[in-house]
N, C-alpha and C positions, 0 to 999 in steps of 0.2 A: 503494500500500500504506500509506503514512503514512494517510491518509484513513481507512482502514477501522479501521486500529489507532486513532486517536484516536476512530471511532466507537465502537468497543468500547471502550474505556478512557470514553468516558462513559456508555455503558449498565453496564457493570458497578461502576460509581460509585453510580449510582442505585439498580442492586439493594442494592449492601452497604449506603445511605443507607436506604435504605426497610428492609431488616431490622434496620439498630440502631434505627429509629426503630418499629418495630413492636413488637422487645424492649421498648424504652424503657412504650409503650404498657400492654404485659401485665404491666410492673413493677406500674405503677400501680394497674391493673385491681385486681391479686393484695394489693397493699397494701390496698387501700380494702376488698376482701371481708375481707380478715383483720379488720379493723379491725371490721366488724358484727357479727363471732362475740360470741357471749355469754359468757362465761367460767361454765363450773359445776364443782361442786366435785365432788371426789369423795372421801370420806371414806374408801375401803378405800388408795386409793394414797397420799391424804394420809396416812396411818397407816404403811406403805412407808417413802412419805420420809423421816418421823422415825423411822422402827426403822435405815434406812439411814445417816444423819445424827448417830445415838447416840452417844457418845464411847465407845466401849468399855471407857476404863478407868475408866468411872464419877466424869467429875469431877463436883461437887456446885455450886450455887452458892446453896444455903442446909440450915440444917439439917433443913428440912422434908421437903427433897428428898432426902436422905441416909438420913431414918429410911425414908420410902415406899419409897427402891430396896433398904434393909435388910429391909423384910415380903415385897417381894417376892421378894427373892431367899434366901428361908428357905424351906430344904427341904419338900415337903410329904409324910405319911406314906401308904405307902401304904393303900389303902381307909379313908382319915381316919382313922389310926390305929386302927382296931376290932382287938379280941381275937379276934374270930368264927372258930375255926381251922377248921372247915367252909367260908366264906366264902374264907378262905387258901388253904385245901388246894384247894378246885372251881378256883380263878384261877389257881394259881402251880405247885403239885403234879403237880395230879391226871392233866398232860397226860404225866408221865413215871412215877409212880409206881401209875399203874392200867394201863400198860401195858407196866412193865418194858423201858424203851427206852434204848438206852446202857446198861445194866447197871442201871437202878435197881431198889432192891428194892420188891414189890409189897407190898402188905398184907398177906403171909401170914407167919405165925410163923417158917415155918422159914427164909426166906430174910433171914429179923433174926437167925436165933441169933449168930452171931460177932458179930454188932454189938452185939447187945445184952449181948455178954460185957466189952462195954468200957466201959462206965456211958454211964449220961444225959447227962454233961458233955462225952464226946467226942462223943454225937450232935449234941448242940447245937453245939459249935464247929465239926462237918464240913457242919452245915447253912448254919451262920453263914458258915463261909469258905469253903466249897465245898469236895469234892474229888472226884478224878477229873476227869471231864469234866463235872462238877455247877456250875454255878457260885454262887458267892458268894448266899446269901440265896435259891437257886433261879433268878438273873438279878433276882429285883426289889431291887437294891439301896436303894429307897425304901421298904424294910421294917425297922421296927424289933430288933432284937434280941429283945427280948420279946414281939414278933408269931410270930418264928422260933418260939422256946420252948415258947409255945403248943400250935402247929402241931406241932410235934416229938410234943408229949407226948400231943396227941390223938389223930397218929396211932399211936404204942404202942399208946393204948388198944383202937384199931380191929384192931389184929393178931387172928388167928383159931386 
């Protein structure tokens, strides 16, 4: 029995010899293909990286860089600021107050009378700040005040 067990104890020498030295092998192999890759760029994940990489609280390391993340980070209005209160009312409005949804009133006279017993200046500031279940600016809070205004007063004039 000694015999057999010393056979086996060098055949399974040999296998475990022969698969570290086959691993060893396929290191190599895998090294050397890695090594011919081509490196390319990719400019959408390069772009990633540095939004990912950002400092978040904006340190600066010249004043250059400090005005650039000041333009960009300046609010922008909405519809580039236009007065167009048609333009307004089609985008922002029209999806609640042409169909009297939540309680809005539609464009007909009578469902303004109470409101319009309270002047122009309270429509405007329920426009501006919301109320009800209206929200603030209509939800575009990227609307100016005087975009509101507009809007407001165009559609009075639209009542029937």
């Amino acid at each position: 029995m000694n015999q057999e067990d010393g056979l086996f104890m060098k055949r399974f020498s040999l296998i475990v010899l022969g698969l570290v030295a086959f691993t060893i092998v396929m290191i190599l192999i895998a090294h050397y293909m890695h090594g011919q890759l081509i490196p390319t760029s990719n400019p959408v994940r390069d772009q990633m990286k540095l939004a990912r990489i950002e400092p978040p609280t904006g340190v600066y390391t010249s004043a250059e860089a400090a005005a650039r993340n000041a333009v960009a980070q300046k609010p922008q209005a909405a519809f580039a600021g236009a007065l167009d209160p048609v333009q307004i009312y089609n985008n922002v409005c029209a999806a609640c107050h042409t169909s009297g949804a939540a309680g809005a009133p539609m464009l007909q006279t009578q469902q303004w009378t109470e409101r319009l017993a309270k002047g122009n200046e309270a429509l405007y500031a329920s426009a501006t700040n919301g109320i009800g279940i209206m929200p603030a600016k209509g939800g575009r809070s990227d609307l100016s005040d005087e975009q509101v205004k507009v809007t407001v007063d165009w559609m009075l004039d639209q009542l029937d």
